[in-house]
C-alpha positions as CSV (number, residue, x, y, z in Angstrom):
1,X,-6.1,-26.5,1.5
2,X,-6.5,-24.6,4.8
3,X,-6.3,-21.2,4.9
4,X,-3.7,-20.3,8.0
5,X,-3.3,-16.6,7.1
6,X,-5.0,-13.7,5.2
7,X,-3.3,-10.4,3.8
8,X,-5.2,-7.9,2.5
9,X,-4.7,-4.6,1.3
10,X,-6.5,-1.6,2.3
11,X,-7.7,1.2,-0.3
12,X,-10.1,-0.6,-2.5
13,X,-10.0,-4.0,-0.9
14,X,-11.0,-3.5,2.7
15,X,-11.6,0.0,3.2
16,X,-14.4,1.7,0.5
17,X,-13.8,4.8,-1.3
18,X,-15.1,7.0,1.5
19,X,-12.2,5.6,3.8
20,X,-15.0,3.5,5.6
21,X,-14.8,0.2,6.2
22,X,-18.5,-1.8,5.8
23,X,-19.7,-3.5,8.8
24,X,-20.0,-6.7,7.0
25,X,-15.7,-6.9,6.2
26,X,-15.3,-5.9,10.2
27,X,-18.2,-9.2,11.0
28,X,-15.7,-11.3,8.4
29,X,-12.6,-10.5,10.3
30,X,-14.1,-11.7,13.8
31,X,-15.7,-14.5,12.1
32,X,-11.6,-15.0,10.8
33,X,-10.0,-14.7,14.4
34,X,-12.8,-17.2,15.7
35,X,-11.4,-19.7,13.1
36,X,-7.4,-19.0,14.5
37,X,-6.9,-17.3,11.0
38,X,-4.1,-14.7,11.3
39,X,-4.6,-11.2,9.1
40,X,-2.1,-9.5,7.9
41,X,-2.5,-5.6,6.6
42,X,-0.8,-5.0,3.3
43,X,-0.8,-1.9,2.3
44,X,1.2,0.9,-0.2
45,X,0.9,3.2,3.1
46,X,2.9,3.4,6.1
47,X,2.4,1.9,9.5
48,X,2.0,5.7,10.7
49,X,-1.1,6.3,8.8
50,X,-2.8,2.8,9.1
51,X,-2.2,2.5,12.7
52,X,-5.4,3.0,13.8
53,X,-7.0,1.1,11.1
54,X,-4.8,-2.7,12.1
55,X,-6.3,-2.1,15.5
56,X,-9.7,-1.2,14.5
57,X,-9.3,-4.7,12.1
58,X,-7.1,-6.3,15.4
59,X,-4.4,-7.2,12.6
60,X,-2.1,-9.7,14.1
61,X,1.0,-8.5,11.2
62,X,1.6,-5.8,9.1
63,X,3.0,-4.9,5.8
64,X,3.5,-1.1,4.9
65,X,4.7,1.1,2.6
66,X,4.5,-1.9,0.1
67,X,7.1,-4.0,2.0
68,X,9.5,-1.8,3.6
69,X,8.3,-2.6,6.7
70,X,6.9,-5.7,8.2
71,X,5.7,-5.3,12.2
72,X,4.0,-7.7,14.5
73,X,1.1,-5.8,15.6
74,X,0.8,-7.8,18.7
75,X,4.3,-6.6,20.1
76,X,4.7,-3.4,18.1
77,X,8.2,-4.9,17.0
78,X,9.2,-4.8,13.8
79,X,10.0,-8.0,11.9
80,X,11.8,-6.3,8.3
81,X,12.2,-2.9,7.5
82,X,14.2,-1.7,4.4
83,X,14.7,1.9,3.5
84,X,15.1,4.0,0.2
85,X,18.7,5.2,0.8
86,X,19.6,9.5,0.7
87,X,21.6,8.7,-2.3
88,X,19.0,7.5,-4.4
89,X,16.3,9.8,-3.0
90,X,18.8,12.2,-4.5
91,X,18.6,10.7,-8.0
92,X,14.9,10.5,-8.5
93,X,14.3,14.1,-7.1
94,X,17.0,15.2,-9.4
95,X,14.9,13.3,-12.6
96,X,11.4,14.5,-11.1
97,X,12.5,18.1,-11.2
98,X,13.9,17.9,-14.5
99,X,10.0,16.8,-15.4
100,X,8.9,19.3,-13.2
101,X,7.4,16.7,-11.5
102,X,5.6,16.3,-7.8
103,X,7.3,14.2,-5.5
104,X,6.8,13.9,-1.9
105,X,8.5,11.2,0.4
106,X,6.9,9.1,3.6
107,X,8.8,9.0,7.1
108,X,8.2,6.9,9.8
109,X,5.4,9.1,11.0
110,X,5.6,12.2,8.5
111,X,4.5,12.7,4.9
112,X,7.1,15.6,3.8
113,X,5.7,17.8,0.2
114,X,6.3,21.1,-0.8
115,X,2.6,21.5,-1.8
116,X,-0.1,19.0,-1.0
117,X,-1.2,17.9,-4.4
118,X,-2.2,14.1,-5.9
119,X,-1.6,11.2,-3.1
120,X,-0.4,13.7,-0.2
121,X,-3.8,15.4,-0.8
122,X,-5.5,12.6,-0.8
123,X,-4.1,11.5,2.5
124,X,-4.4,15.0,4.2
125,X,-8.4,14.7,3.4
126,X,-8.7,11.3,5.1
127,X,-6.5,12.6,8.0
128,X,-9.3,15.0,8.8
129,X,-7.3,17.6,7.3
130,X,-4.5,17.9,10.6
131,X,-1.9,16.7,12.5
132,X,-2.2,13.4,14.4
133,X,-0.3,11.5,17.0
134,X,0.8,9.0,14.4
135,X,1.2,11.5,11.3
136,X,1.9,14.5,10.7
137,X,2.2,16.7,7.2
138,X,5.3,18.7,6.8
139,X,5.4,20.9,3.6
140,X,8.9,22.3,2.8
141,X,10.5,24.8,0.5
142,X,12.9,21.9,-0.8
143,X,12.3,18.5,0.2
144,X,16.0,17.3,-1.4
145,X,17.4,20.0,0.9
146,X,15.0,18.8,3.8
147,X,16.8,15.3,3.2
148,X,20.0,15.7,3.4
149,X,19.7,18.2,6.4
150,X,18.0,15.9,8.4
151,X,18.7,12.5,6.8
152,X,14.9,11.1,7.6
153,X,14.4,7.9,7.2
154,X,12.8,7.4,4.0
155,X,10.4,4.0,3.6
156,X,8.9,5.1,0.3
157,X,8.6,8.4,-2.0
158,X,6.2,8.8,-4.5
159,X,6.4,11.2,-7.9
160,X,3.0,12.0,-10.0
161,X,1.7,13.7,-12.8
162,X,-1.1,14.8,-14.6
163,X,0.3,13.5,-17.8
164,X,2.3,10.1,-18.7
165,X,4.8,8.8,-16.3
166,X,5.8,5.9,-19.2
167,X,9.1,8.0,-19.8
168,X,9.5,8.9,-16.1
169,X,9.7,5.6,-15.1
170,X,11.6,4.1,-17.8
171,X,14.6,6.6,-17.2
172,X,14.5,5.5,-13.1
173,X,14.3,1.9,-13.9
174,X,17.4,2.3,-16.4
175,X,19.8,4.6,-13.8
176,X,18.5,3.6,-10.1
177,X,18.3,0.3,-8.5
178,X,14.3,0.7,-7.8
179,X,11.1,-1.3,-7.2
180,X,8.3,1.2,-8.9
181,X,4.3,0.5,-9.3
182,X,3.3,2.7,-12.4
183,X,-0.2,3.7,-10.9
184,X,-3.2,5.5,-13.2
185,X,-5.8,7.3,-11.3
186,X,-7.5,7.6,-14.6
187,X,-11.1,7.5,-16.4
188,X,-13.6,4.6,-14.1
189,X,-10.3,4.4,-11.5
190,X,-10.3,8.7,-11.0
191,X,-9.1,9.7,-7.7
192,X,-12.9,10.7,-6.2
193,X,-11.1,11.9,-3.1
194,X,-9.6,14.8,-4.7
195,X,-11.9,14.8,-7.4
196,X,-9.1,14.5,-10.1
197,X,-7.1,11.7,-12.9
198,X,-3.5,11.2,-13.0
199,X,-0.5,9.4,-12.5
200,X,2.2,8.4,-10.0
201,X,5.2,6.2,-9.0
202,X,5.2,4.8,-5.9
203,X,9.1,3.7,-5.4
204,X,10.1,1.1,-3.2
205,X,13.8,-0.1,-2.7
206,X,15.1,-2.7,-5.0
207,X,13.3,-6.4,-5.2
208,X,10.9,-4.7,-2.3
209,X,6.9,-5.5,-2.9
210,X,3.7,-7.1,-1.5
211,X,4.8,-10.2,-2.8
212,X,8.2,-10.5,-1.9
213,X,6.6,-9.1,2.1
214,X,4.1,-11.8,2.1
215,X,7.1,-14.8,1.3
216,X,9.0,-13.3,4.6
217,X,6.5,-13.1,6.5
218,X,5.2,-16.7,5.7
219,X,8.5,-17.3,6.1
220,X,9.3,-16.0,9.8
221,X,5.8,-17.2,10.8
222,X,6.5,-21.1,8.8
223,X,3.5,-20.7,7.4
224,X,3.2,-22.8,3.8
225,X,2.3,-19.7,0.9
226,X,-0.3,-22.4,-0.4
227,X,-1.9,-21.6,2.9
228,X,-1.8,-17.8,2.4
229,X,-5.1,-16.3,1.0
230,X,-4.2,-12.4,-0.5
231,X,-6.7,-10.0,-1.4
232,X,-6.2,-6.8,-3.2
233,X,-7.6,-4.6,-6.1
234,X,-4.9,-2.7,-7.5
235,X,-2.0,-3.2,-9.8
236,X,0.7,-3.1,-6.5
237,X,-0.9,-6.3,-5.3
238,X,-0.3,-8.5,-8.5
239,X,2.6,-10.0,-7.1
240,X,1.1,-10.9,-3.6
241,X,-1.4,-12.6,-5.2
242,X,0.6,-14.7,-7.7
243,X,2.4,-16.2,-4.8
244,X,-0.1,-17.4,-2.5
245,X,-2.7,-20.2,-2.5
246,X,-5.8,-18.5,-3.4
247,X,-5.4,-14.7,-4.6
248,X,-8.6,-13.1,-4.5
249,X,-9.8,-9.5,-6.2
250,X,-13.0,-7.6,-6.2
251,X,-15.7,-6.6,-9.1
252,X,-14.4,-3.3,-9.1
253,X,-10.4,-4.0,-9.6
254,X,-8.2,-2.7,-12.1
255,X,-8.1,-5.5,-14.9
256,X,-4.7,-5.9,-14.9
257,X,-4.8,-7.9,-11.6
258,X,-8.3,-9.3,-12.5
259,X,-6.2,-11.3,-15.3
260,X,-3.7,-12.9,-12.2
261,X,-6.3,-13.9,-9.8
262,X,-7.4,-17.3,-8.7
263,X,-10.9,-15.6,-7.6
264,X,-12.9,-12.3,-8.9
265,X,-15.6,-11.5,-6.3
266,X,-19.1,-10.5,-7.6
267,X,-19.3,-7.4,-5.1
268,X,-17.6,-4.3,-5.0
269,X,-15.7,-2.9,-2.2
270,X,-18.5,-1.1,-0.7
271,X,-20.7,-4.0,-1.0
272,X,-18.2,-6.1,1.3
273,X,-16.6,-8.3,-1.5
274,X,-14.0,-8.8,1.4
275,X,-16.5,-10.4,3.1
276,X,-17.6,-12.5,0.3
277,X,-14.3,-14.0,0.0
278,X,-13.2,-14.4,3.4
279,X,-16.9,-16.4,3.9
280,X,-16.0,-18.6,0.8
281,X,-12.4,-19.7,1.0
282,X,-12.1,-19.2,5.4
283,X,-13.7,-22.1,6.7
C-alpha cells in the first residue's frame, strides 16, 4: 500500500486544544509534500474560518463544514458544495425553539446567533474575539426571520444544549431529511475553551459526511480509497476513517472512533500524534 493522499481533521487531530498547531505536525506535512503526498483538510468547520489554517498547512484540497463543500485549494474553485435548504432550516429552528434550544447557522463567511454561547463561542475566542476578512459574527434578534429575509446560504447549522440532545435528535432524524453528528462536550472531552460540558448537533444535508467527502474527492482526483490515509479524533470522523486504507486516531480520542480505527497513536494531540502517524504509514 502507498499512501497517495492524507485527510485530516483539524480540532483535536492537527490543531491542539489551544488552537496551535505543534511544530512537529507542520515538519510532518513538509516531510508529506516532499514525498508527492497530497493533504486534504477535513474539517466540521467552514472554509471561511479555516482559511488561513490550509495555507499555513499548504493543503492541496479541502473538505468543510463536514462535506458540504469540497475546494481545490490550489485554484480556490470549488469541486462539491451542497447546502441545507431554507425549508428545512425552518423545521429544525421550529423543533429547537420548542426545546428552547441554541441554534446558530454557518454562511459562506458568517456565523449568524442570537447570543454567542457553546460552539459560536468557542469560535469567537479563537477568532481573537473580532471580525476578520474571511469571518465575521453576526448576532440577530431572530435568526429564522434573518433566513428567510435574506435567504443566506446555509452549509451547516448547529443546535446545543446543556442537557441531553438524545430526544432532540431523534425527533429531526424522524421528520427532516438530515445528516446529524450527536456531539458531547462532556466529563475528560469538556469544551476547555469556554470552560464548560454540553451537547450539540451539527446538521449536515442528507447522506452528507467526512466519509461520503473523502469517496468524491478520491473520486474526482482517481485516487484508489485503499490509498487514502484519514486521521481524526472525534465521533464526526468515524466514517472517513472506515472508508479508507489506513484510518488513524490519537491517544486522546473519543472511544467511540478508537473502536473503528486501523491505528491508535501513542501521543496526544499536543504531543504531535499527527506526526507520529504521518512518519509511520507516509513513506
Amino acid at each position: 500500500m502507498s499512501i497517495k493522499l492524507v485527510a485530516s481533521d483539524l480540532d483535536g487531530t492537527l490543531v491542539d486544544h489551544n488552537n496551535f498547531i505543534p511544530a512537529k505536525n507542520l515538519d510532518a506535512i513538509k516531510s508529506m509534500h516532499n514525498k508527492n503526498v497530497d493533504f486534504a483538510i477535513c474539517t466540521g468547520k467552514t472554509y471561511s474560518i479555516t482559511k488561513d489554517i490550509c495555507s499555513k498547512c499548504n493543503a492541496s484540497y479541502g473538505i468543510f463544514g463536514n462535506g458540504t463543500l469540497i475546494v481545490d485549494l490550489n485554484t480556490g474553485k470549488e469541486i462539491y458544495k451542497n447546502l441545507v435548504s431554507i425549508e428545512d432550516f425552518n423545521s429544525c429552528y421550529n423543533i429547537a425553539k420548542e426545546y428552547n434550544l441554541h441554534i446558530h447557522i454557518y454562511t459562506d463567511a458568517e456565523i449568524v446567533t442570537e447570543a454567542l454561547m457553546y460552539m459560536d463561542l468557542r469560535n469567537y475566542i479563537l477568532n481573537g474575539s473580532k471580525d476578520t476578512e474571511n469571518l465575521h459574527f453576526k448576532i440577530v434578534s431572530n435568526i429564522k426571520e434573518y433566513v428567510n429575509t435574506h435567504n443566506p446560504q446555509i452549509f451547516k447549522l448547529v443546535i446545543s444544549s446543556d442537557g441531553t440532545l438524545d430526544k432532540v435528535k431523534d425527533i429531526l432524524i424522524k421528520n427532516i431529511p438530515l445528516s446529524i453528528n450527536h456531539i458531547k462536550k462532556k466529563k475528560q472531552y469538556k469544551d476547555i475553551i469556554i470552560n464548560k460540558e454540553y451537547e450539540y448537533l451539527d446538521i449536515t444535508p442528507k447522506n452528507i459526511g467526512k466519509g461520503y467527502a473523502l469517496n468524491y474527492l478520491s473520486n474526482f482526483l482517481n485516487v484508489d480509497t485503499n490509498d487514502i490515509m484519514a486521521i481524526g479524533d472525534n465521533v464526526n470522523d468515524i466514517d472517513m476513517l472506515k472508508n479508507c486504507g489506513i484510518g488513524v486516531t490519537l491517544s486522546d480520542a473519543y472511544d467511540e472512533i478508537k473502536k473503528v480505527a486501523t491505528y491508535t497513536t501513542t501521543n496526544t494531540v499536543e504531543n504531535s500524534g499527527f506526526a507520529e502517524a504521518i512518519y509511520k504509514f507516509v513513506t
